[in-house]
C-alpha positions as CSV (number, residue, x, y, z in Angstrom):
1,X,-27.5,-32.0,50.3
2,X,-30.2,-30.1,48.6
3,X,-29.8,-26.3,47.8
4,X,-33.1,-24.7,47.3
5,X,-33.7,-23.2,43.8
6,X,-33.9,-19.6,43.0
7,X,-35.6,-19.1,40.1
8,X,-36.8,-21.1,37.1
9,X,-34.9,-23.9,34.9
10,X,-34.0,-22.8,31.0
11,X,-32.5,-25.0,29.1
12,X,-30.8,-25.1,25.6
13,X,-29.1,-21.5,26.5
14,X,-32.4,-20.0,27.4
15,X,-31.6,-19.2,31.1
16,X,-29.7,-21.2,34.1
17,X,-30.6,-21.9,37.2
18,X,-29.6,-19.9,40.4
19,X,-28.3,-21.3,43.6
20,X,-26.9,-20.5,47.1
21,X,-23.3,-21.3,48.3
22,X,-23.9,-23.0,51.4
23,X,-19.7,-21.9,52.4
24,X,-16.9,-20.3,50.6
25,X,-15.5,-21.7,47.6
26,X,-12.9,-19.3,46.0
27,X,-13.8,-17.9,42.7
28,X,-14.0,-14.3,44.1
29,X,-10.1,-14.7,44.0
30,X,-10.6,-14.1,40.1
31,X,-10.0,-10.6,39.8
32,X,-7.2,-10.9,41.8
33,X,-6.2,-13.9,39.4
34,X,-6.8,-11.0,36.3
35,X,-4.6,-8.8,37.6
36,X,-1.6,-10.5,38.7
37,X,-1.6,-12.1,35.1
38,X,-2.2,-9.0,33.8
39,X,0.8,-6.9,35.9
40,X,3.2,-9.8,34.9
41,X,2.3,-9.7,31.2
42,X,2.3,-5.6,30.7
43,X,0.6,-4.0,29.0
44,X,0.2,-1.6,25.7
45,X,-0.3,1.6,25.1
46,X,-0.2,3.6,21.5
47,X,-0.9,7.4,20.7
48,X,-1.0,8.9,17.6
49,X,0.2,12.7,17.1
50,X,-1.5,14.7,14.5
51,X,-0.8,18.3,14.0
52,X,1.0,21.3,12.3
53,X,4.5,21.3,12.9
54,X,5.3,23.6,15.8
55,X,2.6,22.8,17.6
56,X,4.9,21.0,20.3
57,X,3.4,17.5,20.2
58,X,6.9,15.9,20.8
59,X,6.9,18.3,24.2
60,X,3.1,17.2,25.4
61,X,4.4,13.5,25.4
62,X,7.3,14.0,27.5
63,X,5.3,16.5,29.8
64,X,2.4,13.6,29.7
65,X,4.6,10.6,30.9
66,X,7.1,12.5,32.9
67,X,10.5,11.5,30.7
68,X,12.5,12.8,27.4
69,X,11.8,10.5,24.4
70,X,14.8,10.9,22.5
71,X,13.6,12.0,18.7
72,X,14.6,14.5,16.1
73,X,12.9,17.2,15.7
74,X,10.8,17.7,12.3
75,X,11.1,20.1,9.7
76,X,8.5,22.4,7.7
77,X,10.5,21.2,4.6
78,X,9.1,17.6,3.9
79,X,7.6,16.8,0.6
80,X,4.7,14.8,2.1
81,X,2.9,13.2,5.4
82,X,5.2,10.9,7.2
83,X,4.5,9.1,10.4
84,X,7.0,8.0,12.7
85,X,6.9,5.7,14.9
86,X,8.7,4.8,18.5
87,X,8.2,2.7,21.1
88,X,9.4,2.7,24.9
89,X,9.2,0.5,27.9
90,X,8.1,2.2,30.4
91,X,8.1,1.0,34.3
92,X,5.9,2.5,37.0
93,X,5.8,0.7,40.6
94,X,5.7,-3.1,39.5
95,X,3.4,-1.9,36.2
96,X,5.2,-2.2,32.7
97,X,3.9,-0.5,29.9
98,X,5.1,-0.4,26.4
99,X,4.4,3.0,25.2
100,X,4.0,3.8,21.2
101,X,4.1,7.2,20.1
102,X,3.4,7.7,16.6
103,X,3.5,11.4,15.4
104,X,2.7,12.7,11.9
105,X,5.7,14.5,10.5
106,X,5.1,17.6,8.1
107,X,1.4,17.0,8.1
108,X,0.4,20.5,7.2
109,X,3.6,21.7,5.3
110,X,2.5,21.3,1.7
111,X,1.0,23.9,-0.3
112,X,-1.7,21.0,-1.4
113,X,-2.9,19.9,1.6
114,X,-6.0,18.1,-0.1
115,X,-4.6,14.1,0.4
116,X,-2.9,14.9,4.0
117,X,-5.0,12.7,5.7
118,X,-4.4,9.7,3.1
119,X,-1.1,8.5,4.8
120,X,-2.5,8.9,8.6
121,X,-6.0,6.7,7.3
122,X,-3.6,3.8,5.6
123,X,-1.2,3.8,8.7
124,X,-3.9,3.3,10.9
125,X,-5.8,0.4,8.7
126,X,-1.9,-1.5,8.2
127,X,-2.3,-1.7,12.1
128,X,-5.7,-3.2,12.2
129,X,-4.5,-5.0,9.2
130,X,-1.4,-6.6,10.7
131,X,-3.5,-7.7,13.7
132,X,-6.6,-9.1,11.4
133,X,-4.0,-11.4,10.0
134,X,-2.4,-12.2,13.1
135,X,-5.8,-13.5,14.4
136,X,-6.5,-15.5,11.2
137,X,-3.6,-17.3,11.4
138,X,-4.0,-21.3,12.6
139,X,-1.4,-21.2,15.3
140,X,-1.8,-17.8,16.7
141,X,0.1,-16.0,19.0
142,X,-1.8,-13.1,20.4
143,X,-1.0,-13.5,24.1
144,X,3.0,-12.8,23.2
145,X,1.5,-10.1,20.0
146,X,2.6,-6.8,20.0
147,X,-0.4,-4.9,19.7
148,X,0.5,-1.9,17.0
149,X,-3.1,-0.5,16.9
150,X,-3.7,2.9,17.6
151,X,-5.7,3.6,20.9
152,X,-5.7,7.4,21.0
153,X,-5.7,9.9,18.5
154,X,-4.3,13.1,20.1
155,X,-5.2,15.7,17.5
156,X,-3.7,18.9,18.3
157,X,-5.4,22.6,17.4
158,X,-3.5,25.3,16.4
159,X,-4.5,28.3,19.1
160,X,-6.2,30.5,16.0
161,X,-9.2,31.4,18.4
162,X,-11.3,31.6,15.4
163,X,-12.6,28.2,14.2
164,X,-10.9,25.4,12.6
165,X,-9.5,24.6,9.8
166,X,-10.3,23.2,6.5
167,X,-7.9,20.4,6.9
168,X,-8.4,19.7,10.7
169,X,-12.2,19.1,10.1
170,X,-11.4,16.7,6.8
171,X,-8.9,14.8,8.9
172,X,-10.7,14.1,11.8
173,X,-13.7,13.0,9.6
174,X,-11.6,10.7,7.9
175,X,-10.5,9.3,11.1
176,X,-13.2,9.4,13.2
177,X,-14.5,5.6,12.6
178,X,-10.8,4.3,12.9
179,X,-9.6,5.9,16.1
180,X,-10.1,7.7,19.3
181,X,-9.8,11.3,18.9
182,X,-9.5,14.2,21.8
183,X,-9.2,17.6,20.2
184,X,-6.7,19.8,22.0
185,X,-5.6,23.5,21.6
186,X,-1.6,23.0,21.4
187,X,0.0,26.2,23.3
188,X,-3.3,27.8,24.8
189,X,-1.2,30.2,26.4
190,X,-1.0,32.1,23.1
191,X,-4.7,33.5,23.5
192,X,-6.8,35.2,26.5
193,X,-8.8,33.0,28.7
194,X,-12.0,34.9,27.6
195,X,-11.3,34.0,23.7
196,X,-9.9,30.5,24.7
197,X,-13.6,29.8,26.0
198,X,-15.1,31.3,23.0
199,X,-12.7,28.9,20.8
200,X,-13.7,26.2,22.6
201,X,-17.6,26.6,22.1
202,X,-16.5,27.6,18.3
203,X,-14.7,24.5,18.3
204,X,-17.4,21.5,19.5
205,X,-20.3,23.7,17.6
206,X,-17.9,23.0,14.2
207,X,-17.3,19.2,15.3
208,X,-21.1,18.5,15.3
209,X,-22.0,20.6,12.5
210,X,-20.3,18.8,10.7
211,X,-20.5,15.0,11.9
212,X,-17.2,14.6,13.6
213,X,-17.5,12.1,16.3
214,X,-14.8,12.4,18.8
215,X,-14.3,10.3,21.7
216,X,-16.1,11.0,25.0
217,X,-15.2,9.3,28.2
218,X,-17.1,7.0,29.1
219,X,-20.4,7.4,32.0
220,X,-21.8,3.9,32.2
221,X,-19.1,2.9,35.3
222,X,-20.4,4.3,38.0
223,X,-16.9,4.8,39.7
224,X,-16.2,7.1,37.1
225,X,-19.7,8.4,35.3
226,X,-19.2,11.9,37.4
227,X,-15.7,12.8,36.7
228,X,-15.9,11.9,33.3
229,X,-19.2,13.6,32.5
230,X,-17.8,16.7,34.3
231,X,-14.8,16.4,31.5
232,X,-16.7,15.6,28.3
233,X,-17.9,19.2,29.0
234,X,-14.2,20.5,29.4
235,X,-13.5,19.2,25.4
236,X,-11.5,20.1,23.6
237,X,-8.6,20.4,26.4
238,X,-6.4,23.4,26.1
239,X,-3.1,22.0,26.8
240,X,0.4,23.6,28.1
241,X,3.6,21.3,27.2
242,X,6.8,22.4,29.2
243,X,9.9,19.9,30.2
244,X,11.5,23.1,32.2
245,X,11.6,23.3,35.8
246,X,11.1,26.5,37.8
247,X,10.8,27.0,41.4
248,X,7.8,28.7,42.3
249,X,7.6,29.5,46.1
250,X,8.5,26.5,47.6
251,X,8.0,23.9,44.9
252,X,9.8,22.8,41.8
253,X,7.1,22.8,39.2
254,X,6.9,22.3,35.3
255,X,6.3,25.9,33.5
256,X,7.0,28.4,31.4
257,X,8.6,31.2,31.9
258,X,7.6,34.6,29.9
259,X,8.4,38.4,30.5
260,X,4.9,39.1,31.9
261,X,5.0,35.9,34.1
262,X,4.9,32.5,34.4
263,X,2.3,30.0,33.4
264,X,2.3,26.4,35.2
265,X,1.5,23.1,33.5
266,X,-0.4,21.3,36.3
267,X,-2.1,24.5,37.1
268,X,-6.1,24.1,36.4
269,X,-6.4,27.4,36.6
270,X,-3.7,27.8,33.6
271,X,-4.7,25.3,31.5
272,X,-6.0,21.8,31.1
273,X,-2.9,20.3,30.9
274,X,-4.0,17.8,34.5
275,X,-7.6,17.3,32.9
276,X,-6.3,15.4,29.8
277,X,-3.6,13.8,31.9
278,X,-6.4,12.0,34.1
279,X,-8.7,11.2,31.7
280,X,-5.7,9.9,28.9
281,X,-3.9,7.6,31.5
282,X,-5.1,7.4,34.9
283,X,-9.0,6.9,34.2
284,X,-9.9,5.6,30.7
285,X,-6.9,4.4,28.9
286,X,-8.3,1.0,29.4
287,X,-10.9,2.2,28.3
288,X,-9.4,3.5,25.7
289,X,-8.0,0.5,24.6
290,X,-11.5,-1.5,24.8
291,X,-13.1,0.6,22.2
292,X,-10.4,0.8,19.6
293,X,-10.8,-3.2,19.8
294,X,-14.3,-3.6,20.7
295,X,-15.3,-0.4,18.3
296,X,-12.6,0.9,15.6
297,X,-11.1,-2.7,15.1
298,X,-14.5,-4.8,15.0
299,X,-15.6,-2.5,12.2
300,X,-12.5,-2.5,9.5
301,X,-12.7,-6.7,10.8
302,X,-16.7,-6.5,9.6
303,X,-15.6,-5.0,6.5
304,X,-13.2,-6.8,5.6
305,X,-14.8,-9.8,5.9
306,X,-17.5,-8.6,4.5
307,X,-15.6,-7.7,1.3
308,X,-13.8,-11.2,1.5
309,X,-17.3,-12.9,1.1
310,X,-18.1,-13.8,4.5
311,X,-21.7,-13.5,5.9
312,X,-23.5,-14.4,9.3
313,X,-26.9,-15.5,8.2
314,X,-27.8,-16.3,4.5
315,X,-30.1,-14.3,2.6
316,X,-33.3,-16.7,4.6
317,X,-31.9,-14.9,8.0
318,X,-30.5,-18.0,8.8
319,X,-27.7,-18.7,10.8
320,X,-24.2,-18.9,9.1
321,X,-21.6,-20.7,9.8
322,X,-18.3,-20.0,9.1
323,X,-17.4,-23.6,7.5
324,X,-20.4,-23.0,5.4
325,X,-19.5,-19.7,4.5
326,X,-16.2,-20.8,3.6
327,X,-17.6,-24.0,1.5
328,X,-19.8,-21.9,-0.4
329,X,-17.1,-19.1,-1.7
330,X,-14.5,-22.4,-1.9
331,X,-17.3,-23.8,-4.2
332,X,-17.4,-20.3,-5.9
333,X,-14.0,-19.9,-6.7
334,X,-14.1,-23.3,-8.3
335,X,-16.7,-22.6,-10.4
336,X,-14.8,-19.2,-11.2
337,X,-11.7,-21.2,-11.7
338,X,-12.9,-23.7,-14.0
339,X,-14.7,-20.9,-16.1
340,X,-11.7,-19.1,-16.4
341,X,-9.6,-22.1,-17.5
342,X,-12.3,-22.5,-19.8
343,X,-12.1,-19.3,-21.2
344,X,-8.5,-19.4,-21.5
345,X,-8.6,-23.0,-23.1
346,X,-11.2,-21.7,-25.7
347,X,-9.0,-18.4,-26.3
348,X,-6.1,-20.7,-26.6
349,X,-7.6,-22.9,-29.3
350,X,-9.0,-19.6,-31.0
351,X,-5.1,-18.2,-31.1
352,X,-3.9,-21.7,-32.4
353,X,-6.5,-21.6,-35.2
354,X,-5.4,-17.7,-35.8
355,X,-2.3,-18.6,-36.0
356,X,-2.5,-21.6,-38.2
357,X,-4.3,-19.7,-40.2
358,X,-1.9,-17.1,-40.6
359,X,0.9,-20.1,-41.0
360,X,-1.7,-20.8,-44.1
361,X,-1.7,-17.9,-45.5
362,X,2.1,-17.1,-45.0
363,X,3.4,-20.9,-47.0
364,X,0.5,-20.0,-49.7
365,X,2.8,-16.6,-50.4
366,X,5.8,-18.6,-49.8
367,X,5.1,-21.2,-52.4
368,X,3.4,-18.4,-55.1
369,X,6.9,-16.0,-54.5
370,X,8.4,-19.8,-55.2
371,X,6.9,-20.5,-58.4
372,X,7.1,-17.1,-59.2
373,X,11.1,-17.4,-58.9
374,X,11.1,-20.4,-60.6
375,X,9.2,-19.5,-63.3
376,X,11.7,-16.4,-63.9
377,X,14.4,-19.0,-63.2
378,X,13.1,-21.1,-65.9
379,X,12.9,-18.0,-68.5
380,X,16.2,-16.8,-67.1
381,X,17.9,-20.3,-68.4
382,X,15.8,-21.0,-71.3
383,X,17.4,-17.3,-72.7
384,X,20.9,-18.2,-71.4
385,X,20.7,-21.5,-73.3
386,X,19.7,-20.0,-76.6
387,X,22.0,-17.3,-76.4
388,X,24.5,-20.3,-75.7
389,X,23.1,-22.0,-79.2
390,X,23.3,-18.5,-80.8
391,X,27.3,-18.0,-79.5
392,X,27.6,-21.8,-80.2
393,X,26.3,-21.1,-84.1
394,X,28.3,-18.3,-84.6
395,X,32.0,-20.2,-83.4
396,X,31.0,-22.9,-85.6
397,X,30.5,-20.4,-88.4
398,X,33.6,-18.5,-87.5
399,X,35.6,-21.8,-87.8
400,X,34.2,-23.0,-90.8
401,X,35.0,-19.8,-92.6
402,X,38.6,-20.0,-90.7
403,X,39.0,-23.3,-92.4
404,X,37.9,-21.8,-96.0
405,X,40.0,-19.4,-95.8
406,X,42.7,-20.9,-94.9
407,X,42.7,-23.5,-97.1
408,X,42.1,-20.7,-99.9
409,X,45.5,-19.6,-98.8
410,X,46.9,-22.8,-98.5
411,X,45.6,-23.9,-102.5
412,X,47.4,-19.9,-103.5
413,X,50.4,-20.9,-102.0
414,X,50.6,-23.9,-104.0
415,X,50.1,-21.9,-107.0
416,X,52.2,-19.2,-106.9
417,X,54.9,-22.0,-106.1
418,X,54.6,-23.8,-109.3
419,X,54.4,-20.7,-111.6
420,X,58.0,-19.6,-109.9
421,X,59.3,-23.3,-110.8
422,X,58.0,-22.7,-114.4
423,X,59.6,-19.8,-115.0
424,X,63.3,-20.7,-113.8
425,X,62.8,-23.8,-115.5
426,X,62.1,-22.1,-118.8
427,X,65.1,-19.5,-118.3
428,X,67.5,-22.6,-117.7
429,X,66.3,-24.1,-121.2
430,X,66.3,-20.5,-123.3
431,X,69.4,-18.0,-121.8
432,X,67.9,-15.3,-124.2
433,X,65.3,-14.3,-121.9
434,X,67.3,-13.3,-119.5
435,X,68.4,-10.4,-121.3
436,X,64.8,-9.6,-122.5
């Protein structure tokens, strides 16, 4: 059977061809498909907290999604930014959701407050990180991934009415490129409706002054374009927190209850606690979650990469391939390797020569403090040994004069003997001279 052609034929990815069904096939069941798959997966969800301390963040979230996270409550007494992090299934009809609630804890606090923002930034990149390297893996696993990057930045305004500060505009320019932020005034029941709409104006003339892009719901879908317009004019939301119940006529409503009255949460006339509600998690959080993957994410990914070496088109325009890409730094890290083993070859040999040469130097000393101690030893022996000769003279002199002298006494001895022998023999032969 022929179809009739609408339209002209393109070929190598110029065009395609159009043509009629001629009965009903059954690929419109494919959103139907999507979302069954989807609703049986689940899906993610992650929020990120910044604010003073006190500003009931911790009470927004439970007002937001209906429950009581458990948590501890934070302290104006930390040394530094912390973030903390928890994460709760969360079951509505047949949808699952797996909410993360990140908050910063004692952002603000320090009496330097200039690197506050430094721990949010590097919290946010270790997410896009983690993922990054997830997707870079050969077997990957992102179907059973849990996702831990950050889709919404709820950054919370302390109720001032004047303007913001310093370190609110710093932070959300810091975080602007990495995360979806929607300014709101924490606890707008603390100023008057009229200044509350002059903070607000204050607020978004700030934000562009100074180049703070925050997040604006989306207008292209059709379904939605009105509604959300109407809201991007509402920013920044001024937002009412309250888990307590109170019955007002006939109704069990979340409020709070004061001396002078009582102000309701889902009140629009009280504050914009619904507004943020419905535009957080009813309308765009899918949305939401598109542009921190399609947006935030593609850009530290494009960085990165970009830092690691990796290019689309080579400096002719021309189309890139990654296998090329990666032969050509592979190539360059050889080259870089081999010129480094080089260098460290040539240093080698330039140490072994160094040291030789000090090996020289140190066995010329040794044999000169060698011959210098032989030399003395030589001296030393030469005077021992005439000393030796002198004593050796001197005992030989000493004995010869021992031996004179004693044979001296030896030839007086025999003297004196005869002489007495004389004299008795002549007194034997002539008594007389014994009387003499």
């Amino acid at each position: 059977m022929n179809f009739p052609i609408r339209g002209s034929l393109h070929r190598h990815g110029e065009g395609c061809r159009t043509v009629p069904l001629a009965g009903h096939v059954g690929f419109d069941s494919l959103p139907d498909q999507l979302v069954n798959k989807s609703v049986s997966q689940g899906f993610c969800f992650n929020i990120l907290c910044v604010g003073e301390t006190g500003l009931g963040k911790s009470t927004l979230m439970d007002t937001l999604f209906n429950t009581k996270f458990e948590g501890e409550p934070a302290t104006h007494t930390q040394p530094g930014v912390q973030l903390r992090s928890n994460t709760y299934d969360l079951q509505e009809s047949n949808v699952g959701l797996k909410l993360t609630i990140v908050s910063t804890v004692g952002f603000g606090d320090q009496i330097n407050k200039e690197d506050s923002y430094k721990p949010i930034v590097e919290f946010i990149d270790a997410q896009f990180e983690a993922y990054l390297q997830e997707e870079l893996k050969i077997r990957r696993v992102l179907h059973a991934y849990h996702d831990s990057r950050i889709h919404a930045c709820l950054y919370f305004i302390a109720p001032t009415g004047h303007s913001l500060k310093s370190l609110d505009l710093v932070t959300m320019k810091k975080l602007d490129s990495k995360v979806n932020i929607i300014p709101i005034i924490a606890k707008s029941d603390a100023i008057s409706k009229s200044e509350l709409t002059k903070f607000k104006i204050k607020i978004t003339s700030e934000l562009v002054s100074n180049g703070v892009q925050i997040y604006q719901f989306p207008t292209d879908d059709e379904s939605v374009a009105e509604i959300n317009g109407t809201m991007n004019a509402h920013l920044p939301f001024a937002v009412i927190g309250s888990t307590e119940e109170l019955k007002i006529g006939n109704k069990m409503m979340k409020a709070r209850q004061y001396p002078w009255g009582t102000v309701q949460v889902e009140n629009e006339a009280h504050c914009d606690f619904v507004k943020l509600r419905e535009m957080l998690i009813r309308v765009n959080m899918e949305d939401l979650r598109e542009q921190t993957h399609s947006r935030h994410y593609e850009l530290y990914r494009r960085c990165k990469l970009e830092e690691m070496g990796f290019q689309d088109t080579d400096p002719d325009s021309k189309p890139f391939s990654l296998q090329e890409t990666y032969e050509a730094k592979r190539n360059e890290f050889l080259g870089e390797l081999q010129k480094k083993e080089e260098e460290m070859r040539q240093m080698f040999v330039q140490r072994v020569k160094e040291k030789e040469a000090e090996l020289k130097e140190a066995e010329k000393e040794l044999h000169e403090k060698f011959d210098r101690l032989k030399k003395l030893h030589q001296d030393e022996k030469k005077k021992l040994e005439d000393k030796k000769k002198s004593l050796d003279d001197e005992v030989n002199a000493f004995k010869q004069r021992k031996t004179a002298a004693e044979l001296l006494q030896s030839q007086g001895s025999q003297a004196g003997g005869s002489q007495t022998l004389k004299r008795d023999k002549e007194k034997k032969n002539n008594p007389w001279l014994c009387t003499e």
